[in-house]
LODREN-182703 format. One line per field, with one value per residue: residue number from 0; x, y, z of N, C-alpha, C in turn. Coordinates in Angstrom, 3 decimals. Example, Ala and Ser with C-alpha at 12.3 -4.5 7.8 and 13.67 -1.06 7.14 Angstrom:
2
nr c(0, 1);
n_east c(13.190, 12.850);
n_north c(-5.690, -2.250);
n_up c(7.800, 7.080);
ca_east c(12.300, 13.670);
ca_north c(-4.500, -1.060);
ca_up c(7.800, 7.140);
c_east c(13.200, 12.900);
c_north c(-3.300, 0.030);
c_up c(7.800, 7.870);
//
This chain:
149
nr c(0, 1, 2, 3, 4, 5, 6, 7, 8, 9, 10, 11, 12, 13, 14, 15, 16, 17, 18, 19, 20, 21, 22, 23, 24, 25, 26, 27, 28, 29, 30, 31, 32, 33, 34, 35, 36, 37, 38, 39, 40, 41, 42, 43, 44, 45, 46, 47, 48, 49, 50, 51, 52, 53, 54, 55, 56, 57, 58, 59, 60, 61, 62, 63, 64, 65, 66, 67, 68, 69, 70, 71, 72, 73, 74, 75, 76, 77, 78, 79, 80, 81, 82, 83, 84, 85, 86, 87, 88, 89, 90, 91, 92, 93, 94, 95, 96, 97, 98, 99, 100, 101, 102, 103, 104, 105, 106, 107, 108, 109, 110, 111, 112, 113, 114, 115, 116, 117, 118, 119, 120, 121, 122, 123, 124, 125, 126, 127, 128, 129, 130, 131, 132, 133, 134, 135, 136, 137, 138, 139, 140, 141, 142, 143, 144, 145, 146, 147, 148);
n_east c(-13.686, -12.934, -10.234, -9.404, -6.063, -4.815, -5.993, -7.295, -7.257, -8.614, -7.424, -8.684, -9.624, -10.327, -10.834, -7.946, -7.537, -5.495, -8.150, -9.615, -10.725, -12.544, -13.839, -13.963, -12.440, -10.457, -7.078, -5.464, -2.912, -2.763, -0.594, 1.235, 2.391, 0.654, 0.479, 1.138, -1.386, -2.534, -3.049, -0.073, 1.046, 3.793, 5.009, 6.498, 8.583, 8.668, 5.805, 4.380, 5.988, 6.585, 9.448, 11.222, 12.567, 13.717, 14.185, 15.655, 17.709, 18.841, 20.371, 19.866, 16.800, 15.042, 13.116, 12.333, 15.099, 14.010, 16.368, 17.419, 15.146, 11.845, 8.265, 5.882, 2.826, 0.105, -2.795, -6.124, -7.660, -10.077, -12.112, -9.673, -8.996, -6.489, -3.853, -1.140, 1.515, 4.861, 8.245, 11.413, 14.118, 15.565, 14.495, 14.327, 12.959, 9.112, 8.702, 8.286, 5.926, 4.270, 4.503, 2.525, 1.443, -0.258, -2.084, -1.439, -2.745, -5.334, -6.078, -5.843, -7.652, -9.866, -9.881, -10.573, -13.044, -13.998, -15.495, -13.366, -13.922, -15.303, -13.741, -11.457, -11.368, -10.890, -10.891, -11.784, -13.746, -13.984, -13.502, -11.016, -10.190, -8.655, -7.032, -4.891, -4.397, -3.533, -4.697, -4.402, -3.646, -0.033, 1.965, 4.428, 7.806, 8.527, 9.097, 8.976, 9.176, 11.220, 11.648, 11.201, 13.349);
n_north c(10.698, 7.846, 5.361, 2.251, 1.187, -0.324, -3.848, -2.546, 0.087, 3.376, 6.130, 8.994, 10.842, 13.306, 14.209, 14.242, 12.696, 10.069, 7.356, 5.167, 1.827, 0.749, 1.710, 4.437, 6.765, 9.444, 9.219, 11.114, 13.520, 12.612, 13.151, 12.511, 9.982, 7.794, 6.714, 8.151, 9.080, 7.092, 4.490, 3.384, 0.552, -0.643, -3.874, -5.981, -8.329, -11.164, -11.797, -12.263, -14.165, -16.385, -17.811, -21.696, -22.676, -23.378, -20.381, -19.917, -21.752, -21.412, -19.775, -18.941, -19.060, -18.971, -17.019, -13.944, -11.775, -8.639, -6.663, -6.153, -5.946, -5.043, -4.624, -3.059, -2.172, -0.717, 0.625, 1.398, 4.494, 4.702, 2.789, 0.542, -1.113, -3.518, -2.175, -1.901, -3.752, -3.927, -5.165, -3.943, -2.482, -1.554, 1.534, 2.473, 4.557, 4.758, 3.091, 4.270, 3.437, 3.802, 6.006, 7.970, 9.381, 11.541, 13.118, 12.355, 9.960, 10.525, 11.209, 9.396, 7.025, 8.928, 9.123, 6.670, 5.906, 4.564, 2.937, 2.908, 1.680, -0.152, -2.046, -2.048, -4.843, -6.263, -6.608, -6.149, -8.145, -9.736, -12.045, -11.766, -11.392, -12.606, -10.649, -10.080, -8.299, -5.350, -2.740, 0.148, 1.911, 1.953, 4.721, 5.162, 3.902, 2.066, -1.591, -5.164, -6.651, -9.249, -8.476, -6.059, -4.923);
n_up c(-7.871, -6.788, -5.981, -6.040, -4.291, -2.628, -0.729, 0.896, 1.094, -0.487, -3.193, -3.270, -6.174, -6.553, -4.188, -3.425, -1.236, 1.067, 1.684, 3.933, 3.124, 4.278, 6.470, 5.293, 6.364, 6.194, 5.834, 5.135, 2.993, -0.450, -2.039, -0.100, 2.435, 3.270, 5.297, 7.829, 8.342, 9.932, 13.448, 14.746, 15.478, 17.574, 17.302, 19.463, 18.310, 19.235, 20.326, 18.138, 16.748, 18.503, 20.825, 19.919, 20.752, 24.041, 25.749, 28.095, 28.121, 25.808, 23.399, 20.521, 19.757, 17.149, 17.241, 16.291, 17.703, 19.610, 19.972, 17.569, 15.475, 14.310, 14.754, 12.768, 13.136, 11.246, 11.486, 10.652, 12.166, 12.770, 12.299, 13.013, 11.467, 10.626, 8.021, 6.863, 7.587, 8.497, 8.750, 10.537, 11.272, 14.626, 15.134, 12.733, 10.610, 9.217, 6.179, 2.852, 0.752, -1.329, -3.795, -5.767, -9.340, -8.983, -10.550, -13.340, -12.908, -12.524, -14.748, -16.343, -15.797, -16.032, -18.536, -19.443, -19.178, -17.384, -14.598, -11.383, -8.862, -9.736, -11.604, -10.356, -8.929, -5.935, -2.462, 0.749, 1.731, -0.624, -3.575, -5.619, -9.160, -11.522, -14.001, -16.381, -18.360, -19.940, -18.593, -19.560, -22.339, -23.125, -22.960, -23.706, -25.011, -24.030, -23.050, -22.561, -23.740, -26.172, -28.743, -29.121, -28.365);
ca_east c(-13.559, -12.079, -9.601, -8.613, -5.150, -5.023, -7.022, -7.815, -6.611, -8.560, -7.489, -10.112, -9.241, -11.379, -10.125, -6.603, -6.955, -6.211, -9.350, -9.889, -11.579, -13.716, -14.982, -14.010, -11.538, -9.444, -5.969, -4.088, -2.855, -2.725, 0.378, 2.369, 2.418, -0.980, 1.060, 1.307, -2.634, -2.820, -2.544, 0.943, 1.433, 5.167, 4.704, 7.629, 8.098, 8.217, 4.681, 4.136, 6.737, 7.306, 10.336, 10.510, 13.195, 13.356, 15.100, 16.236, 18.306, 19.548, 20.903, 19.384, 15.254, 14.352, 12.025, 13.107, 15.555, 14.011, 16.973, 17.253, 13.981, 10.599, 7.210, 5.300, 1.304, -0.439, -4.201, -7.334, -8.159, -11.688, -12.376, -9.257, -8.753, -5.322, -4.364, -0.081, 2.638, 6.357, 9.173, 12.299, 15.417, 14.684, 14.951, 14.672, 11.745, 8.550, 8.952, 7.354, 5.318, 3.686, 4.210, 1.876, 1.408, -2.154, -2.228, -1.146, -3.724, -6.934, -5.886, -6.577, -9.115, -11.055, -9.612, -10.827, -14.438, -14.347, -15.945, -12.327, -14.496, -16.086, -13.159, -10.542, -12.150, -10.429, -10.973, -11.996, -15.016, -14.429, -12.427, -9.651, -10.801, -7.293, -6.964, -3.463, -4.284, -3.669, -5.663, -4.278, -2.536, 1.102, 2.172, 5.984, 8.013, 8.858, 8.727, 9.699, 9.591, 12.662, 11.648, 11.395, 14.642);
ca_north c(9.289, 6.794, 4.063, 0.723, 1.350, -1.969, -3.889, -1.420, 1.944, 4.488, 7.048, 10.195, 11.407, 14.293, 15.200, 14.096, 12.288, 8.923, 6.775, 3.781, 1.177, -0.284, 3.020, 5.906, 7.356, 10.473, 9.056, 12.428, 14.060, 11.270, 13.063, 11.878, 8.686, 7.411, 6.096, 8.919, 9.127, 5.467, 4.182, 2.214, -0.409, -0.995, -4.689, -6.960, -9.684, -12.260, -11.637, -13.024, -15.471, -16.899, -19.065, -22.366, -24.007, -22.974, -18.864, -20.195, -22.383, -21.400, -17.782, -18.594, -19.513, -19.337, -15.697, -12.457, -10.604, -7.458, -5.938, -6.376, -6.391, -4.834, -5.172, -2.147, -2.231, 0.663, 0.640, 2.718, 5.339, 5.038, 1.223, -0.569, -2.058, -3.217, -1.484, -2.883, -4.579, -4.117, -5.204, -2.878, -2.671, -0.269, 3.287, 2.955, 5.210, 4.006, 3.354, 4.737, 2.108, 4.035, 6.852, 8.151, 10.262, 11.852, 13.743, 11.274, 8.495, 10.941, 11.538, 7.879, 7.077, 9.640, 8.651, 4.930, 6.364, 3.656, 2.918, 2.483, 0.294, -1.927, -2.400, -3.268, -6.058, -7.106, -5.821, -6.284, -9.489, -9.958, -12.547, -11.066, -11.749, -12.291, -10.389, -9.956, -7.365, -3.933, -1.617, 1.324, 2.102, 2.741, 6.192, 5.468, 3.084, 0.987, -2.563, -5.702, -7.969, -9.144, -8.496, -4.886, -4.359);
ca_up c(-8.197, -5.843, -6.951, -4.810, -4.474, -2.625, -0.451, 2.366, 0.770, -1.552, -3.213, -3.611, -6.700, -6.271, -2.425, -3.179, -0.291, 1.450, 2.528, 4.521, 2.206, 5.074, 6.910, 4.916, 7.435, 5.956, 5.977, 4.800, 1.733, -1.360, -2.635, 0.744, 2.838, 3.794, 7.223, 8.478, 9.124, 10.774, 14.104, 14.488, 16.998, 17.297, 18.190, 20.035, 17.445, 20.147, 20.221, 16.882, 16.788, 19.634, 20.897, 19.608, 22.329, 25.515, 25.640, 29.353, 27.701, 24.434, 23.176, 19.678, 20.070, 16.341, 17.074, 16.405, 18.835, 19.676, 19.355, 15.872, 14.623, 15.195, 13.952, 12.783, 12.570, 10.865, 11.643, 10.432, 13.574, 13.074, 12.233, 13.684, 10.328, 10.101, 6.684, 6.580, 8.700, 8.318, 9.832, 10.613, 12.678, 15.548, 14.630, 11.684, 10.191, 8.791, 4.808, 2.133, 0.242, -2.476, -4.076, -6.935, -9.860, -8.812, -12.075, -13.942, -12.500, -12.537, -16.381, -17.180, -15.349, -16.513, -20.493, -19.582, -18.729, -16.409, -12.570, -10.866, -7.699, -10.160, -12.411, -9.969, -8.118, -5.132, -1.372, 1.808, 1.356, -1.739, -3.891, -6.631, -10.315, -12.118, -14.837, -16.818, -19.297, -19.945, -18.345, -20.065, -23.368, -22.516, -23.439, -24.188, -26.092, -23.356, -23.714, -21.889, -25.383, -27.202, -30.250, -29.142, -27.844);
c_east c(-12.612, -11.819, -9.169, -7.609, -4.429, -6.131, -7.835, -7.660, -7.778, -7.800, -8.074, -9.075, -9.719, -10.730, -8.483, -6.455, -6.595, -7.646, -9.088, -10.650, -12.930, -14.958, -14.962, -13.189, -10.810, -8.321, -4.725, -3.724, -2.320, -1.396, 1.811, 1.298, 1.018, -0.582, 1.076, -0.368, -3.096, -2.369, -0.922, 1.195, 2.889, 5.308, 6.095, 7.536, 7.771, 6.810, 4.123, 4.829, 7.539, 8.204, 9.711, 10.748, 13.569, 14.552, 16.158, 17.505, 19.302, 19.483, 19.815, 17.782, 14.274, 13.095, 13.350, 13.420, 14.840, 14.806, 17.188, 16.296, 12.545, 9.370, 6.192, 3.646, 0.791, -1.895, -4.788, -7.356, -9.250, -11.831, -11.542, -8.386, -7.246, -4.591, -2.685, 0.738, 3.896, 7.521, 10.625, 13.219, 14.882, 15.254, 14.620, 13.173, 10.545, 8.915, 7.873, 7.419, 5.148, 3.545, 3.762, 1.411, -0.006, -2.081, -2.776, -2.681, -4.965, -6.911, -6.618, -7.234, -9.957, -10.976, -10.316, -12.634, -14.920, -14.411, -14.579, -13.100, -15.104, -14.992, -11.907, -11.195, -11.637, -10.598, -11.722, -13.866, -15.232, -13.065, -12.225, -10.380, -9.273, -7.090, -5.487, -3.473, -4.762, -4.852, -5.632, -3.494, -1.225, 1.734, 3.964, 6.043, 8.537, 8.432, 9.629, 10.342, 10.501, 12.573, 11.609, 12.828, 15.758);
c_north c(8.641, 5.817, 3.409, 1.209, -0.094, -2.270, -2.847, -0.595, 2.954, 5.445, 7.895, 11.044, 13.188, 15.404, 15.452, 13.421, 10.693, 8.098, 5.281, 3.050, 0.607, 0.791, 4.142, 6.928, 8.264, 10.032, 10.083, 12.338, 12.732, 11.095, 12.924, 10.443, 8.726, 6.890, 6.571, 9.720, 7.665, 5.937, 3.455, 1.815, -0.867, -2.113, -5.697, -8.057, -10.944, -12.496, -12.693, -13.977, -15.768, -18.354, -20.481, -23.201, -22.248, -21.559, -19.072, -21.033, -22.472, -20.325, -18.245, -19.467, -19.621, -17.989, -14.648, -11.704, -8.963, -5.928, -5.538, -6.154, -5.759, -5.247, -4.225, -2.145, -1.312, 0.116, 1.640, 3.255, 5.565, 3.416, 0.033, -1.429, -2.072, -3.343, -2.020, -3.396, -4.476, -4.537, -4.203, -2.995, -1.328, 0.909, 3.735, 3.508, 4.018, 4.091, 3.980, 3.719, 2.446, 5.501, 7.254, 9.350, 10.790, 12.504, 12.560, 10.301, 8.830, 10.904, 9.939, 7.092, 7.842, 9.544, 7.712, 4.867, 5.105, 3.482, 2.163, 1.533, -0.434, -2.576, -3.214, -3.559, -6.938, -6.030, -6.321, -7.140, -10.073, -10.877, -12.139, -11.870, -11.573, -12.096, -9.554, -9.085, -6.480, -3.369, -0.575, 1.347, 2.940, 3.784, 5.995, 4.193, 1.788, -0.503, -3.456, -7.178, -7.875, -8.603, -6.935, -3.935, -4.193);
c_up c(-7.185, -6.659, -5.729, -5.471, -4.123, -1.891, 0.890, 2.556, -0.712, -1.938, -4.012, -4.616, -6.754, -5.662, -2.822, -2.081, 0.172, 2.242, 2.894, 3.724, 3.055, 5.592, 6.413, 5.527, 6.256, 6.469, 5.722, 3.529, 0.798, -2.230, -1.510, 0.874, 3.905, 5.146, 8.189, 9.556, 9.837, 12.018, 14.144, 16.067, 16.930, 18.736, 18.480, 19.286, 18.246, 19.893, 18.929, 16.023, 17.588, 19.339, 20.676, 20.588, 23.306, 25.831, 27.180, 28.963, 26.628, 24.543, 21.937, 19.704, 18.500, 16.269, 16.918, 17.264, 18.666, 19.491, 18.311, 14.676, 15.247, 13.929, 14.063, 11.991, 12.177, 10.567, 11.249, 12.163, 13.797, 13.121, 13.029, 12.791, 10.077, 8.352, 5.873, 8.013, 8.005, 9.238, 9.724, 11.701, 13.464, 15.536, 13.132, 11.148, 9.125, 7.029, 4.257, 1.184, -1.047, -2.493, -5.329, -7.551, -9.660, -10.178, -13.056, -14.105, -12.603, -14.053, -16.974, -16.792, -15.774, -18.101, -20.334, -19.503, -17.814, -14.826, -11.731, -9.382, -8.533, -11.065, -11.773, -8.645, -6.886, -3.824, -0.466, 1.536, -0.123, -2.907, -5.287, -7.948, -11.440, -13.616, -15.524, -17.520, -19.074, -19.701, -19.128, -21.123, -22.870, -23.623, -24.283, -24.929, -25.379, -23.487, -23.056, -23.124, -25.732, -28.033, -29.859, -28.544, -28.019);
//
């Protein structure tokens, strides 16, 4: 079973693995960081926000010093498809975005007897269907209500 994790990520409950939502690409094991199977472009923010007054002229230009600041692209390696974007001071390692209970997540999905690609509805051509309620009966006693607290 595959589940949209978001819009441009599976994960193969099955394989355990990550997938590309667009081409299917094998992104690497589902119980690490799906980043680690991408391209990453580690792009010069300039690039994508360029000065606004003149850098010849002024110390502060309104873009991001390179020193300070980078701009990390993580692409599919088969499609191209860019999949996130972060920004980061330089050195500093890529984050980890999402980490998930695979157990856990095949368990109720397979309780819900439901088609995880037709149920959550948002992804790559396709517009989001906003729906606020529980997917799943929650297991504990947790609770964000007053009246329960």
């Amino acid at each position: 079973m595959r589940v949209p994790m978001t819009e441009y990520l599976f994960i193969d409950l099955d394989s355990e693995r990550w997938l590309c939502r667009i081409c299917g690409q094998d992104l690497g094991d589902a119980r690490g960081n799906y980043k680690e199977g991408t391209l990453v472009y580690d792009r010069d923010p300039r690039e994508i926000h360029p000065p606004i007054l003149d850098p010849e002229r002024y110390e502060f230009t309104f873009s991001p010093d390179p020193d300070f600041c980078r701009i990390l692209e993580f692409c599919c390696p088969q499609c191209g498809t860019q999949i996130e974007a972060e920004y980061l001071p330089p050195g500093h390692p890529p984050t980890v975005d999402m980490i998930w209970d695979i157990d856990s997540l095949r368990e109720k999905w397979e309780a819900s007897g439901d088609n995880a690609e037709v149920v959550v509805n948002y992804g790559p051509n396709e517009n989001a269907v906003t729906d606020f309620t529980a997917r799943f009966e929650s297991t504990g006693s947790h609770s964000h209500s007053p009246a329960n607290n």
